[in-house]
C-alpha positions as CSV (number, residue, x, y, z in Angstrom):
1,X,-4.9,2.8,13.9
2,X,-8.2,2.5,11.7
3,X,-7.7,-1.5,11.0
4,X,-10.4,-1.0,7.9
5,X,-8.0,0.6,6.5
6,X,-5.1,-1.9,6.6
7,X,-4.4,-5.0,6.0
8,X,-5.6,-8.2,7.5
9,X,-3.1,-10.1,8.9
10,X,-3.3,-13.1,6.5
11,X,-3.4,-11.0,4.0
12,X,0.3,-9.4,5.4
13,X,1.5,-13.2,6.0
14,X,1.1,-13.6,1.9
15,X,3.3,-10.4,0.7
16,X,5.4,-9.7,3.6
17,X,8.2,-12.0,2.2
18,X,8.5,-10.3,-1.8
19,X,8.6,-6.9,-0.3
20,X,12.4,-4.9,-0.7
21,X,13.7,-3.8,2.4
22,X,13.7,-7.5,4.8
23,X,16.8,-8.3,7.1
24,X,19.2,-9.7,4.4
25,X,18.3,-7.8,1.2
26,X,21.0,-6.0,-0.4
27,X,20.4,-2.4,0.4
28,X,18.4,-0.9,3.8
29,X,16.7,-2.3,5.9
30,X,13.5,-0.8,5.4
31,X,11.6,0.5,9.2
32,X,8.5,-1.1,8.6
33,X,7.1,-2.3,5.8
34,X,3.6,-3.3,7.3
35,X,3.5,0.3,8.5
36,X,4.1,1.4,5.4
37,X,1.9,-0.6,3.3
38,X,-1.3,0.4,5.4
39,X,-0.3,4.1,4.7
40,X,-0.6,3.5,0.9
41,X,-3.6,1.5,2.0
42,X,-5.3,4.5,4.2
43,X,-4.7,6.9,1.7
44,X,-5.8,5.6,-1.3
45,X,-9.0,4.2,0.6
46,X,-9.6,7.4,2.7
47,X,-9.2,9.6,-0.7
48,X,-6.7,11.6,1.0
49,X,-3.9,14.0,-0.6
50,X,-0.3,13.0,0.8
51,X,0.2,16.2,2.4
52,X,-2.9,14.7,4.6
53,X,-1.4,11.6,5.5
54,X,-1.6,10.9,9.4
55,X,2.0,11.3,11.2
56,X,2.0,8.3,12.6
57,X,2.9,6.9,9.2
58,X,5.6,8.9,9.1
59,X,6.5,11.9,7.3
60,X,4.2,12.6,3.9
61,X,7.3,13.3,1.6
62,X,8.9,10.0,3.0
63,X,6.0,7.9,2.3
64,X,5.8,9.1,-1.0
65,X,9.5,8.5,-2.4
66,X,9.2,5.0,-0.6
67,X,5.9,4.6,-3.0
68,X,7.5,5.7,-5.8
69,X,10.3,4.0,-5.9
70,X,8.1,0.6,-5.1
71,X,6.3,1.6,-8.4
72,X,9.0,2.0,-10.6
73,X,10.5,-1.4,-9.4
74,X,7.1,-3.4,-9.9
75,X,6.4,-4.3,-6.2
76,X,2.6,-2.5,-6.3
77,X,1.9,-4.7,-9.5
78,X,3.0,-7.7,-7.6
79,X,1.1,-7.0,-4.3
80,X,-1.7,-6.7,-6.5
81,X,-1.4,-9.8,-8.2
82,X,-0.9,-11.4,-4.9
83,X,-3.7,-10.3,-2.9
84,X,-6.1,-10.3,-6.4
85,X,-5.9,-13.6,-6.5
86,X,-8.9,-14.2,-3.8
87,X,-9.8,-10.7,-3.8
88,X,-13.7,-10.7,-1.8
89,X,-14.1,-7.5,-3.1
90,X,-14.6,-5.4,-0.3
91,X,-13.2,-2.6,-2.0
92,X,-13.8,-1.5,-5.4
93,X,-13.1,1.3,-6.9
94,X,-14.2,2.9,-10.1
95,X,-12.2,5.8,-11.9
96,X,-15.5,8.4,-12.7
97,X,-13.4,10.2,-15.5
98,X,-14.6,7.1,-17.8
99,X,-17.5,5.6,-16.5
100,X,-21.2,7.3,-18.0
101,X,-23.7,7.8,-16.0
102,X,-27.4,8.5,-17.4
């Protein structure tokens, strides 16, 4: 796997325990929540559709009902705010639909 594109592993240690899915959560037991956080990771940083997503993440339409349902619930908003917090800005994007250039 292309390890720019996922996380670092003290980076994992600091939101692998406020992810849904663990052993003991009511509910499933998700398969693998690291897996699936560096295929949100690889996609959004490799500018890739879903449909493009490599297989070893698993299937495309998978992945993307797992995300959604993380969104709804407020777990991406919470990674965020986790790993934010000594962000080294490695990655930055900007949205070009509202940034001028001249």
């Amino acid at each position: 796997m292309a390890r720019r594109y996922a996380l670092r592993d003290d980076q994992w240690q600091r939101i692998k325990d406020m992810l849904p899915g663990k052993p003991g959560d009511v509910g499933g037991t998700a398969k693998n929540n690291r897996l699936f956080v560096d295929a949100e990771l690889y996609r959004y940083r490799a500018g890739i559709p879903w449909r493009d997503l490599p297989e070893r993440f698993d299937d495309f339409r998978v992945v993307h009902t797992r995300f959604s349902r993380w969104a709804e619930k407020g777990v991406w908003q919470q990674i965020f705010e986790q790993l934010s917090d000594e962000s080294d800005n490695e990655y930055q994007m900007i949205d070009a639909t509202i940034v001028r250039a001249h």
